[in-house]
PDB file of N, CA, C and O in Angstrom:
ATOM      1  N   UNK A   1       2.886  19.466   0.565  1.00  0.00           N
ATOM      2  CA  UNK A   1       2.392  18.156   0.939  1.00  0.00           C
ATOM      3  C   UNK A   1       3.333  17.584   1.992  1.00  0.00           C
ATOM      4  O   UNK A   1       4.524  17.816   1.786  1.00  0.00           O
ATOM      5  N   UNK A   2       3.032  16.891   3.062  1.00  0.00           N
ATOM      6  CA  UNK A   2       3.816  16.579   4.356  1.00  0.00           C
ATOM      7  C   UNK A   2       3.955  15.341   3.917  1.00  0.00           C
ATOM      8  O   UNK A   2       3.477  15.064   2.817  1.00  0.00           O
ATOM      9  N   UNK A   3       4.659  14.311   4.709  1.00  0.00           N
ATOM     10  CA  UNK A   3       5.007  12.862   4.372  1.00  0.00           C
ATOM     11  C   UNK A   3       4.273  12.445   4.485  1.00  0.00           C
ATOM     12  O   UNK A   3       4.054  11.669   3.555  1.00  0.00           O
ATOM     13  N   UNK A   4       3.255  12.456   5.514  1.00  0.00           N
ATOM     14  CA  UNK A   4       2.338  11.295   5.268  1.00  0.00           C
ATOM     15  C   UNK A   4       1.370  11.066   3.776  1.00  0.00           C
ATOM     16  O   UNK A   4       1.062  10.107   3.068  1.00  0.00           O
ATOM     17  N   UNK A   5       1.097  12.649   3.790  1.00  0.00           N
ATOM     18  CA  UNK A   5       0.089  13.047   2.612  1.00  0.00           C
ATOM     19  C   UNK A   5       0.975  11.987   0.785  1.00  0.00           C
ATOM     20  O   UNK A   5       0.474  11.348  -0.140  1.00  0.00           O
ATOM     21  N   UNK A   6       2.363  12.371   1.154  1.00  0.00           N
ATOM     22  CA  UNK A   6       3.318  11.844  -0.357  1.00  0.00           C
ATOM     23  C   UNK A   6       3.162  10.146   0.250  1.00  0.00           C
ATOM     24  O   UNK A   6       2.645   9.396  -0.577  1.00  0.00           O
ATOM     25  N   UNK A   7       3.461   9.652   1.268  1.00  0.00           N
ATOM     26  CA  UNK A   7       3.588   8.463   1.383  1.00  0.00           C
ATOM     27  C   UNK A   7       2.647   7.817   0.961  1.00  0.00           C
ATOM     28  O   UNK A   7       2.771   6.831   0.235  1.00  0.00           O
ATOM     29  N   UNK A   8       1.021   8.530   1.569  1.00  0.00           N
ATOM     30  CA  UNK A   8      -0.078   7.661   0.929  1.00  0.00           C
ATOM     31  C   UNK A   8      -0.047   7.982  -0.535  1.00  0.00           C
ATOM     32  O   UNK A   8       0.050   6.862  -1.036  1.00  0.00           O
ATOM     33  N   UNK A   9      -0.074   8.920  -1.597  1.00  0.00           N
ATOM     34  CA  UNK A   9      -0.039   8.969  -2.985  1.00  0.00           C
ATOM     35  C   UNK A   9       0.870   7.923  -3.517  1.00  0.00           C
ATOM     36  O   UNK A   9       0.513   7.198  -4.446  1.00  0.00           O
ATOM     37  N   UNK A  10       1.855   7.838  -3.042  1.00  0.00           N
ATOM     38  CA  UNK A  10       3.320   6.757  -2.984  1.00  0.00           C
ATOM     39  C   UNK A  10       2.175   5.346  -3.595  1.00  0.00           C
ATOM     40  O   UNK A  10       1.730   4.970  -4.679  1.00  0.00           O
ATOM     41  N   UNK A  11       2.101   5.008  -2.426  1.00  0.00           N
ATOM     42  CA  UNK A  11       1.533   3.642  -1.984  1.00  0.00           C
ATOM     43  C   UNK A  11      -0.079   3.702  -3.114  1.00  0.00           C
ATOM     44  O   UNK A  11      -0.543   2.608  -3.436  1.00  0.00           O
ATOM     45  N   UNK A  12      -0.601   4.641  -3.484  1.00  0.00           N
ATOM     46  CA  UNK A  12      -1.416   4.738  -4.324  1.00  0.00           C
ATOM     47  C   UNK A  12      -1.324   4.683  -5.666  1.00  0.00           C
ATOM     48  O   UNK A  12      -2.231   4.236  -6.368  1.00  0.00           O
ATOM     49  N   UNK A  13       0.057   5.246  -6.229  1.00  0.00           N
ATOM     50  CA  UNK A  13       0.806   5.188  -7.675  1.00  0.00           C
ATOM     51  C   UNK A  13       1.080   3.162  -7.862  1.00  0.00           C
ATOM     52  O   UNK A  13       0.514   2.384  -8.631  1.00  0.00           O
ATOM     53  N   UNK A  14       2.246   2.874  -6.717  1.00  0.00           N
ATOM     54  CA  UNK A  14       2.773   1.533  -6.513  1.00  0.00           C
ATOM     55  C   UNK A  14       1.144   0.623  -6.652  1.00  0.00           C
ATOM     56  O   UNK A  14       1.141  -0.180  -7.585  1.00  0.00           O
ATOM     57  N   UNK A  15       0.523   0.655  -6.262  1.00  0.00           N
ATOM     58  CA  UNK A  15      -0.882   0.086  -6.171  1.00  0.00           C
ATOM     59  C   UNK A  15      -1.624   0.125  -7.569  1.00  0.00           C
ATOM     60  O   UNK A  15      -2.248  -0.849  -7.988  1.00  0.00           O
ATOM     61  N   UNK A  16      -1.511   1.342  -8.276  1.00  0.00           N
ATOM     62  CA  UNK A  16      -2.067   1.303 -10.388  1.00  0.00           C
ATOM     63  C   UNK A  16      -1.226   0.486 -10.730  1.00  0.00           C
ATOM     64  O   UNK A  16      -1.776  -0.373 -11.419  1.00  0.00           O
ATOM     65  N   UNK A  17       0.155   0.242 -10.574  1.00  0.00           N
ATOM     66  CA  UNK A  17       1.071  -0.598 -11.198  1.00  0.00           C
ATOM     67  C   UNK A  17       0.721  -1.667 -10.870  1.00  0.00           C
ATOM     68  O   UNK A  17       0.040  -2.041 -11.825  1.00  0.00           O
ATOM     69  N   UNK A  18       0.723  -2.374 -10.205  1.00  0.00           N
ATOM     70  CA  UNK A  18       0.425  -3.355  -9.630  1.00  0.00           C
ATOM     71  C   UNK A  18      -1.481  -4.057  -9.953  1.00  0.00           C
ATOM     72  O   UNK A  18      -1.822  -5.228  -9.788  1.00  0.00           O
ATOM     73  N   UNK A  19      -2.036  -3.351 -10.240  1.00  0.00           N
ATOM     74  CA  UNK A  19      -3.030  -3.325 -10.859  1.00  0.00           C
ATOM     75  C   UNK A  19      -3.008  -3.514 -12.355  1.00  0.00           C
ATOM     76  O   UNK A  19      -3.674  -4.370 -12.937  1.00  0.00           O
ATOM     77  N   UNK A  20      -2.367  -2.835 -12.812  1.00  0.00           N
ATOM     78  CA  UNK A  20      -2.385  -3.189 -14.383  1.00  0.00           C
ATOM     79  C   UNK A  20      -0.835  -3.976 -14.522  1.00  0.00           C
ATOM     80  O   UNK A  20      -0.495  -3.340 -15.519  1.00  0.00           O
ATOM     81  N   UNK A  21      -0.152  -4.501 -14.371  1.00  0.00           N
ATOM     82  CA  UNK A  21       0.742  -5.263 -14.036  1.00  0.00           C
ATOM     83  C   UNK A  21      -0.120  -6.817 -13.639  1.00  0.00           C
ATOM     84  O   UNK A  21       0.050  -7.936 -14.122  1.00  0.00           O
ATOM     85  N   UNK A  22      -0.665  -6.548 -13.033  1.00  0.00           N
ATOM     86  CA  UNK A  22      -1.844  -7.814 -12.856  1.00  0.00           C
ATOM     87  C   UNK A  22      -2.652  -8.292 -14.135  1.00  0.00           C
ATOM     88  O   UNK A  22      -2.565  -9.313 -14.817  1.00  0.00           O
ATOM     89  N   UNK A  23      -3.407  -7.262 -14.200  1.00  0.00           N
ATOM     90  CA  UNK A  23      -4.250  -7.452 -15.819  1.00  0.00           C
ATOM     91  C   UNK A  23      -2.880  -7.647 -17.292  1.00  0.00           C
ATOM     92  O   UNK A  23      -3.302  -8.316 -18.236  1.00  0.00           O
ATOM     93  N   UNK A  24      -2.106  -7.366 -17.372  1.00  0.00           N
ATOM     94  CA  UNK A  24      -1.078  -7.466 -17.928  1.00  0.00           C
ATOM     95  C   UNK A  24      -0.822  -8.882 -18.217  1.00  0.00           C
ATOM     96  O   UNK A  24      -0.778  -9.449 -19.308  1.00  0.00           O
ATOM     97  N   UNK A  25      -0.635  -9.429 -16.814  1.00  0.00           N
ATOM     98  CA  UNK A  25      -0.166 -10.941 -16.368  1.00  0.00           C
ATOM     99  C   UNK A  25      -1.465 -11.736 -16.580  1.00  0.00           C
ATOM    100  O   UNK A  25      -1.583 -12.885 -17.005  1.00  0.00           O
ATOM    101  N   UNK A  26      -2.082 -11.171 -16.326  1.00  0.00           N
ATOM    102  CA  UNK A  26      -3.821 -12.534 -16.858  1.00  0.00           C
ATOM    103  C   UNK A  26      -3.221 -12.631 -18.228  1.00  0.00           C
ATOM    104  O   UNK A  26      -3.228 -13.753 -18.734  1.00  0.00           O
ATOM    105  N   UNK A  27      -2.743 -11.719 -18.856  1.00  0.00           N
ATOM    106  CA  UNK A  27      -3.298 -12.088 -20.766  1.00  0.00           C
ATOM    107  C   UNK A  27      -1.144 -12.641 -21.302  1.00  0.00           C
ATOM    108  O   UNK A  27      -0.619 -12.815 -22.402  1.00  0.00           O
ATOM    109  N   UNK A  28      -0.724 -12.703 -20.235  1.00  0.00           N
ATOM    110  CA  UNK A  28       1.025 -12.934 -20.441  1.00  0.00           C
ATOM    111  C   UNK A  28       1.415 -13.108 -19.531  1.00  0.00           C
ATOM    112  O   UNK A  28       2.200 -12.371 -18.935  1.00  0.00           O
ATOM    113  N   UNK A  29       0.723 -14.736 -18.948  1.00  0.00           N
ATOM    114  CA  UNK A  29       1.424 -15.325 -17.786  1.00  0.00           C
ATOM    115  C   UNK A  29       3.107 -15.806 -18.350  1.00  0.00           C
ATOM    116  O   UNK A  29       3.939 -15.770 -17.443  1.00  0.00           O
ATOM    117  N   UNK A  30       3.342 -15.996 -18.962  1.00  0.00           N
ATOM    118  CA  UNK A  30       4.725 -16.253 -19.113  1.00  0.00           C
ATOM    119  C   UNK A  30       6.048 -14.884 -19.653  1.00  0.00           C
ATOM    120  O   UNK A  30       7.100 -14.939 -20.288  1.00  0.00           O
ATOM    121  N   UNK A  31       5.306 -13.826 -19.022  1.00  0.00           N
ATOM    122  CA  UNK A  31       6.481 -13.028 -19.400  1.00  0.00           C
ATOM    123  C   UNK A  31       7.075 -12.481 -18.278  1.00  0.00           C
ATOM    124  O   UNK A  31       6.636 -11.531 -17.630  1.00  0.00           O
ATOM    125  N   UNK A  32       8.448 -13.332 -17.993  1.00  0.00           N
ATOM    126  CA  UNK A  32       9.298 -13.565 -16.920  1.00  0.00           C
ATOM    127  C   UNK A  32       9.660 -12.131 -16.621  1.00  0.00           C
ATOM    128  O   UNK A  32       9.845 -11.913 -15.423  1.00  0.00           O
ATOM    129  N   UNK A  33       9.816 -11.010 -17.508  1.00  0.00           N
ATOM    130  CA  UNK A  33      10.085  -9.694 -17.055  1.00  0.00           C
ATOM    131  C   UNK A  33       8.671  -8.970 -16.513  1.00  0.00           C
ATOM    132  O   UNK A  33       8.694  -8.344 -15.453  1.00  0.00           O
ATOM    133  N   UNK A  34       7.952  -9.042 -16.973  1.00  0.00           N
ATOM    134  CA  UNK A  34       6.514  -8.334 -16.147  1.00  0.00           C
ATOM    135  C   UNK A  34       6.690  -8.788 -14.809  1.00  0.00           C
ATOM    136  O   UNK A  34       6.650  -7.950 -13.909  1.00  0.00           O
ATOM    137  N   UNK A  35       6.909 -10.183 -14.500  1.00  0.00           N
ATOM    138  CA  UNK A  35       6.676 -10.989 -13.117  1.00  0.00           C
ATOM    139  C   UNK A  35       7.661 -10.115 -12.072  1.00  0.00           C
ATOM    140  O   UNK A  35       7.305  -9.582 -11.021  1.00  0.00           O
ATOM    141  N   UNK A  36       9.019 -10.125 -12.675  1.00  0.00           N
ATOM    142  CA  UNK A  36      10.372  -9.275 -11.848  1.00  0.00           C
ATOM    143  C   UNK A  36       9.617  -7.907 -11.581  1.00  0.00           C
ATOM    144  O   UNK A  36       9.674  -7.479 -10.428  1.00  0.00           O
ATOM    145  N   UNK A  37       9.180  -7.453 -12.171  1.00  0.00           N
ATOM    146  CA  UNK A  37       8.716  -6.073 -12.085  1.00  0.00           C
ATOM    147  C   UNK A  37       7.140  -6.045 -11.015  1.00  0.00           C
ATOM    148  O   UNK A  37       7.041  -5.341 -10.010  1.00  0.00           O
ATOM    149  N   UNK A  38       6.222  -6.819 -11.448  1.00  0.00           N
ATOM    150  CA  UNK A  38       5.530  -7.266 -10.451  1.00  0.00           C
ATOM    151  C   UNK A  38       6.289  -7.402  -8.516  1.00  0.00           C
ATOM    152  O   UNK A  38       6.188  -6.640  -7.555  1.00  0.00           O
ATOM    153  N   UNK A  39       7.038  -8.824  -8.712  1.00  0.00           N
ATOM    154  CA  UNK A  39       7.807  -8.832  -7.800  1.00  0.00           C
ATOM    155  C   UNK A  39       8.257  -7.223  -7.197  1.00  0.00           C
ATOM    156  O   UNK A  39       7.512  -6.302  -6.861  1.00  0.00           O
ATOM    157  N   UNK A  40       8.646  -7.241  -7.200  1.00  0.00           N
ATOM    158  CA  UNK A  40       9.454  -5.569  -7.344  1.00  0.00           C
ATOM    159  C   UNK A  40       8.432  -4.812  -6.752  1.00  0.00           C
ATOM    160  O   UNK A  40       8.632  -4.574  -5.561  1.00  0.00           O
ATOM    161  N   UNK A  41       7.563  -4.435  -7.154  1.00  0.00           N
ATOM    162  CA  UNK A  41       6.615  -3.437  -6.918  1.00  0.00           C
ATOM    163  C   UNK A  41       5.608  -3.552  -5.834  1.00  0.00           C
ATOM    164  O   UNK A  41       5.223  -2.644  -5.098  1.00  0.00           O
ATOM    165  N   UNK A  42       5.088  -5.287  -5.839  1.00  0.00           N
ATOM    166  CA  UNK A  42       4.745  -6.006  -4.572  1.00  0.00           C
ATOM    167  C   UNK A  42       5.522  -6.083  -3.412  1.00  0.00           C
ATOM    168  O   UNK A  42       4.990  -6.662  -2.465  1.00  0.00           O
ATOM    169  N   UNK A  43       6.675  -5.632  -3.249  1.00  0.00           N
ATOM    170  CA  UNK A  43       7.277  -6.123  -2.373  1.00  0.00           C
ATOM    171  C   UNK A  43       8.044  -4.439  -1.828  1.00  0.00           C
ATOM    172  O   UNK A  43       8.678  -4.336  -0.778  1.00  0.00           O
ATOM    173  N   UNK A  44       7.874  -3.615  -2.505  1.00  0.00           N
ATOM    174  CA  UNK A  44       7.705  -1.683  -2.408  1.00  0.00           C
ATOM    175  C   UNK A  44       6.525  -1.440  -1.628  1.00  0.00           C
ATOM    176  O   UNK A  44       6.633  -0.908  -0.524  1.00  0.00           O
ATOM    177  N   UNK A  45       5.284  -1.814  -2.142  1.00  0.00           N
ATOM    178  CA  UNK A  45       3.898  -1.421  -1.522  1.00  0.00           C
ATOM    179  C   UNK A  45       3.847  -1.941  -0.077  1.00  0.00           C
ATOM    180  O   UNK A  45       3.375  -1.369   0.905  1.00  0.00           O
ATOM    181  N   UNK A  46       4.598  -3.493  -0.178  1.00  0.00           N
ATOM    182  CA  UNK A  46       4.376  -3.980   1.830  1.00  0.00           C
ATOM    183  C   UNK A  46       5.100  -3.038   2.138  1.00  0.00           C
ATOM    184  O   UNK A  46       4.554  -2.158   2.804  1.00  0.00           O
ATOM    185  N   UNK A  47       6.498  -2.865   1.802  1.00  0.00           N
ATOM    186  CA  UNK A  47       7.497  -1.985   2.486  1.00  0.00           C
ATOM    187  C   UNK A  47       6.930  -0.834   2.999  1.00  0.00           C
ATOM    188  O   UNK A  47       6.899  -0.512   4.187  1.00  0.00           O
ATOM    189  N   UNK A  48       6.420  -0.141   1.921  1.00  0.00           N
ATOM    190  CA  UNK A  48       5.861   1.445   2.052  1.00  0.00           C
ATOM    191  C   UNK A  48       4.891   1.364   3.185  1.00  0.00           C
ATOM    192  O   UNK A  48       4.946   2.039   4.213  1.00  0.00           O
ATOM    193  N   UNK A  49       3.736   0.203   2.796  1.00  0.00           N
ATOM    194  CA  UNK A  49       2.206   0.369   3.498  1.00  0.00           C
ATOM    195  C   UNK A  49       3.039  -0.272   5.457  1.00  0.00           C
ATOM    196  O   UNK A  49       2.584   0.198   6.500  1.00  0.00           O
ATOM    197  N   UNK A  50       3.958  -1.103   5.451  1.00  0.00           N
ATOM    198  CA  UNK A  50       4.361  -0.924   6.949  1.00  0.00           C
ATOM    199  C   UNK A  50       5.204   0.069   7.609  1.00  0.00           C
ATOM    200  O   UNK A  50       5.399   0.336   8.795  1.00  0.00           O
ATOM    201  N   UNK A  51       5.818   0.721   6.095  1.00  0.00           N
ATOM    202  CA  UNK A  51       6.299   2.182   6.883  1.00  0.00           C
ATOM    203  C   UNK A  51       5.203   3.288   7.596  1.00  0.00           C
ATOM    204  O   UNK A  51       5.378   4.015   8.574  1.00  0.00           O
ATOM    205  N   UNK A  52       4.095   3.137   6.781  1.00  0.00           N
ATOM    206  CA  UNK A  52       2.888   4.264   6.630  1.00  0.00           C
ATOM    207  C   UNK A  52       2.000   3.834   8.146  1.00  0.00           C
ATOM    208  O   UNK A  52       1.407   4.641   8.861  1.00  0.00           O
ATOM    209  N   UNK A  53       2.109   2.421   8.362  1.00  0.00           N
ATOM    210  CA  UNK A  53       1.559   1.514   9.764  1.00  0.00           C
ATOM    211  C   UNK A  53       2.316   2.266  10.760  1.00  0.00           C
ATOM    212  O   UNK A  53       1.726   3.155  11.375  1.00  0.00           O
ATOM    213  N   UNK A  54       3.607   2.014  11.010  1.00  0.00           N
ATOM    214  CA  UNK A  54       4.537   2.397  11.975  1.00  0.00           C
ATOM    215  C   UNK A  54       4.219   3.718  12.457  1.00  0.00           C
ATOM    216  O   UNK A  54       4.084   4.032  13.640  1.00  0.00           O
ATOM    217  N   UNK A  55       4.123   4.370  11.580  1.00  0.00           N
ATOM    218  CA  UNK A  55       4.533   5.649  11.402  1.00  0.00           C
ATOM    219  C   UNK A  55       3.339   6.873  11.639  1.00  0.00           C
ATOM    220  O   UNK A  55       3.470   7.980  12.162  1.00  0.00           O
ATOM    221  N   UNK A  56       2.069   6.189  11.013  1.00  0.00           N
ATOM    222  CA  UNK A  56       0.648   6.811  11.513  1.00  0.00           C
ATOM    223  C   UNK A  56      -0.576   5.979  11.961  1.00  0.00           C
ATOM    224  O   UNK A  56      -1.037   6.173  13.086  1.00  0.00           O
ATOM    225  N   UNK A  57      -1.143   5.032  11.105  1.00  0.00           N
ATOM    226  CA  UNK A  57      -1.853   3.950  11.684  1.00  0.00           C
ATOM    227  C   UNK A  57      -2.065   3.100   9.966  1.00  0.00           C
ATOM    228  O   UNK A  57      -1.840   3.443   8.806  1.00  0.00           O
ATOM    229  N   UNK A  58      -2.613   1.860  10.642  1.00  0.00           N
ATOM    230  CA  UNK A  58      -2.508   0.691   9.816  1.00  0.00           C
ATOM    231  C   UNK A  58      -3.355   1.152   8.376  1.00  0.00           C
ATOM    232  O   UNK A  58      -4.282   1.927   8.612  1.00  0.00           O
ATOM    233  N   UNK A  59      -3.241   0.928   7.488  1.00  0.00           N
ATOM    234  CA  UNK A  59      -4.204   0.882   6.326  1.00  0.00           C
ATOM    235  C   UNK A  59      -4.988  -0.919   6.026  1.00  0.00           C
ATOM    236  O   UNK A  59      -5.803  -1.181   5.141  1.00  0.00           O
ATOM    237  N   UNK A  60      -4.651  -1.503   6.639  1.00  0.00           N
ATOM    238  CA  UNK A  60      -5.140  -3.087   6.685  1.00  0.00           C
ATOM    239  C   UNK A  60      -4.916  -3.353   7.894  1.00  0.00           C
ATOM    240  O   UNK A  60      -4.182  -2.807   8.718  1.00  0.00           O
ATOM    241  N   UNK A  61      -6.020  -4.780   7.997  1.00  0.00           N
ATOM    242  CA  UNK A  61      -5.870  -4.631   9.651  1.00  0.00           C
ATOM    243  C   UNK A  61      -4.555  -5.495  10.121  1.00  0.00           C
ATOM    244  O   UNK A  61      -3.916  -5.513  11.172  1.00  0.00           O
ATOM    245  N   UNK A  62      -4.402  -6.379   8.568  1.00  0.00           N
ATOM    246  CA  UNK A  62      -3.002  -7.276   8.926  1.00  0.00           C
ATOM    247  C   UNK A  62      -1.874  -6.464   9.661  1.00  0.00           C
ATOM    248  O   UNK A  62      -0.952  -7.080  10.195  1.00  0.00           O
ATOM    249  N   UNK A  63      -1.926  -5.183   9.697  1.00  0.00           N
ATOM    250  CA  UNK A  63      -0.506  -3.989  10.118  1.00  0.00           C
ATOM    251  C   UNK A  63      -1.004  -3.614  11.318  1.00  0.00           C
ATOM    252  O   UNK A  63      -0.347  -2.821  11.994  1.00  0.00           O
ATOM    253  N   UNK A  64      -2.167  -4.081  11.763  1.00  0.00           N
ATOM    254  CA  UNK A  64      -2.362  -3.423  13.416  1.00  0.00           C
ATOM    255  C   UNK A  64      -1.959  -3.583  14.292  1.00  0.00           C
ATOM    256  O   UNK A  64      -2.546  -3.200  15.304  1.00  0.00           O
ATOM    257  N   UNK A  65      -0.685  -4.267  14.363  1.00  0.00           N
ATOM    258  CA  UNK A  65      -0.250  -5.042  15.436  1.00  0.00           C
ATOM    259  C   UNK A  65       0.186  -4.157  15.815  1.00  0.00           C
ATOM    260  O   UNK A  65       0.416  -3.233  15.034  1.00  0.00           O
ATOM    261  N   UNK A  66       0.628  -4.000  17.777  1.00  0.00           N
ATOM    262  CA  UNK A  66       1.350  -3.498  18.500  1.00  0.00           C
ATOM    263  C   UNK A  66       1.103  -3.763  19.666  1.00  0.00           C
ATOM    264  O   UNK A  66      -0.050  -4.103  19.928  1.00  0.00           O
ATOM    265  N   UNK A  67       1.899  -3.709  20.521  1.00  0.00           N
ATOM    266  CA  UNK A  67       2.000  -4.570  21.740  1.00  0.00           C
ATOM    267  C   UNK A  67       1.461  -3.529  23.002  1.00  0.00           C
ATOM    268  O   UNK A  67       1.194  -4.010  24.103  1.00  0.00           O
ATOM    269  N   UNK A  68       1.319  -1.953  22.713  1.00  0.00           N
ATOM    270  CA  UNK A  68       0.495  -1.425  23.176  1.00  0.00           C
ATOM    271  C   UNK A  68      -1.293  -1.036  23.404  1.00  0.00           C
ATOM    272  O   UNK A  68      -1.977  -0.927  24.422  1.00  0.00           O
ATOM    273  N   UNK A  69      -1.623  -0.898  21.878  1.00  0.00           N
ATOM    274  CA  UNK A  69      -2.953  -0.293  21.837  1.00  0.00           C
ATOM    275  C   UNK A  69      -3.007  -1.270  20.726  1.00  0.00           C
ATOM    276  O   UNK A  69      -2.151  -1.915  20.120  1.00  0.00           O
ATOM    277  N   UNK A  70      -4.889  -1.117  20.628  1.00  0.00           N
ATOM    278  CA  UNK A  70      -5.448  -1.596  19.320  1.00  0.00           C
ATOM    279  C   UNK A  70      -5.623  -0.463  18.129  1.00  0.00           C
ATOM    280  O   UNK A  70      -6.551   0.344  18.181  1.00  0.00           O
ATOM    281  N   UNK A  71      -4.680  -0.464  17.076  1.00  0.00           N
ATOM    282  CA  UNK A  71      -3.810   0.600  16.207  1.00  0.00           C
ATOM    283  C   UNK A  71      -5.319   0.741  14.999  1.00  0.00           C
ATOM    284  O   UNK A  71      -5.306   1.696  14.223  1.00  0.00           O
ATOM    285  N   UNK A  72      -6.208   0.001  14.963  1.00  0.00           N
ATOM    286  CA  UNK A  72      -6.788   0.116  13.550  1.00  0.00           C
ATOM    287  C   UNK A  72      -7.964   0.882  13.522  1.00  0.00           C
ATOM    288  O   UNK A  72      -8.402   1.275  12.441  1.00  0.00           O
ATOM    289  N   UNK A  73      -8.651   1.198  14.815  1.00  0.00           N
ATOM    290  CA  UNK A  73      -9.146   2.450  15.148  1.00  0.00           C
ATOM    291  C   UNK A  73      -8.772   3.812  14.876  1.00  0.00           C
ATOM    292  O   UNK A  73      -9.457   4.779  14.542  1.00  0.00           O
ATOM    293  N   UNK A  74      -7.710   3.700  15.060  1.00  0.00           N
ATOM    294  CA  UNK A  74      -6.934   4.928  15.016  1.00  0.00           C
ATOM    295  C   UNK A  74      -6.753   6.498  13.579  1.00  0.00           C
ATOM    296  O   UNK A  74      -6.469   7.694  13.638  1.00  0.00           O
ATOM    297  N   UNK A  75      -7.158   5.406  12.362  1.00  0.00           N
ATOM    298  CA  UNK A  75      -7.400   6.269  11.104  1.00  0.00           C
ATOM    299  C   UNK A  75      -8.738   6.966  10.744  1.00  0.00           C
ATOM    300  O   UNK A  75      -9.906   6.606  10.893  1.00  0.00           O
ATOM    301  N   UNK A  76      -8.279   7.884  10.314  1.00  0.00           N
ATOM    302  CA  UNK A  76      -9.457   8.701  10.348  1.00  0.00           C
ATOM    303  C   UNK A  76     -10.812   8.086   8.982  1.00  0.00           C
ATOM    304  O   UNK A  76     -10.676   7.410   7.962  1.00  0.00           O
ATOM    305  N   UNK A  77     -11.416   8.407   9.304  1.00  0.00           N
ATOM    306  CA  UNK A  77     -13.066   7.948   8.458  1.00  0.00           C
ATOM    307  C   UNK A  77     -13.410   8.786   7.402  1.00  0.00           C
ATOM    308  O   UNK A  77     -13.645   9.983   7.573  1.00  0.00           O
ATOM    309  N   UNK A  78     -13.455   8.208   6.276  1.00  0.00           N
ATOM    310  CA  UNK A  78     -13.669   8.889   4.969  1.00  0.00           C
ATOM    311  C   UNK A  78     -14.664  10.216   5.222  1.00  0.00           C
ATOM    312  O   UNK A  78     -14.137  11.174   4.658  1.00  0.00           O
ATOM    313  N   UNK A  79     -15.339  10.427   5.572  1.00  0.00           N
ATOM    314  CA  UNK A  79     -15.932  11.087   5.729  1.00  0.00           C
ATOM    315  C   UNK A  79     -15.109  12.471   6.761  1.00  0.00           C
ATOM    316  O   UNK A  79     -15.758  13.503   6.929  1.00  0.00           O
ATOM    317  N   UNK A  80     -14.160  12.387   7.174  1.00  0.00           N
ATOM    318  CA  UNK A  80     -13.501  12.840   8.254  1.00  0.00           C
ATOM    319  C   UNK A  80     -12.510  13.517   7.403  1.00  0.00           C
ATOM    320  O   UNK A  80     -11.614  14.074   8.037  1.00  0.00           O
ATOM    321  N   UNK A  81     -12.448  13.612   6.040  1.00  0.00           N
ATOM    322  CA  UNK A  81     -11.934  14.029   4.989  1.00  0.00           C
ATOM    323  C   UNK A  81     -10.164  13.045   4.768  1.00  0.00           C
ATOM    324  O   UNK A  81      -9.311  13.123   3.883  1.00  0.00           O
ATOM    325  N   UNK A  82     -10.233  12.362   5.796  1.00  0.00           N
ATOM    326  CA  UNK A  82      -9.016  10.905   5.189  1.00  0.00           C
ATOM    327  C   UNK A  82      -9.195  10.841   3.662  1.00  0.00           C
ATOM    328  O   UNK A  82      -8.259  10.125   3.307  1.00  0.00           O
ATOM    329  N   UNK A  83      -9.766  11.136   2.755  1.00  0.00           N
ATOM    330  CA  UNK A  83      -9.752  10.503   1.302  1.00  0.00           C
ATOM    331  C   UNK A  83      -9.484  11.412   0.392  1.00  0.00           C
ATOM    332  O   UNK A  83      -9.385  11.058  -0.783  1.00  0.00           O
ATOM    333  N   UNK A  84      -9.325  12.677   0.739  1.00  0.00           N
ATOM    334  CA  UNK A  84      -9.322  14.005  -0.352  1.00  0.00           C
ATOM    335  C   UNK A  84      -8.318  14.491  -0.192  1.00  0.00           C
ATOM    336  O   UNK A  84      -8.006  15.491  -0.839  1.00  0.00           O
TER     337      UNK A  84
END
C-alpha cells in the first residue's frame, strides 16, 4: 500500500472514531474525557485531510485552495475506481 492509499484509510479509521465518539456524546454530553478525545481526533483528521490536500488533491472543497490551479477537479471519480 503506497502513502496515499494508508493516508486515505488513516483519515477513514480517524473519521469511525469520530463518528461514534459523536453518538457517544449525544447520550454523555458531560463526559469531559470523551470531549478531550473527541478534541484530539478532530483536530488529527484536519491535520491528516490537509496533509492528503497538499499532497494529492482536496477531499472537501474547503482544501482547494491554491494560488495556482483550481485543485478540486483534480480527484479521481468513484467510478474511476478512487473508492476501492
Amino acid at each position: 500500500m503506497g502513502h496515499k492509499e494508508q493516508l486515505l484509510q488513516d483519515i477513514g479509521i480517524v473519521d469511525f472514531v469520530l463518528v461514534e465518539l459523536t453518538e457517544y456524546l449525544d447520550t454523555h454530553p458531560r463526559d469531559r474525557e470523551a470531549m478531550e478525545y473527541f478534541n484530539h481526533y478532530a483536530r488529527l483528521k484536519n491535520q491528516m485531510m490537509r496533509e492528503f490536500s497538499q499532497k494529492y488533491y482536496p477531499l472537501i472543497k474547503e482544501l482547494a485552495e491554491s494560488n495556482k490551479e483550481w485543485r478540486w477537479g483534480l480527484a479521481p471519480l468513484p467510478w474511476e475506481g478512487a473508492c476501492g
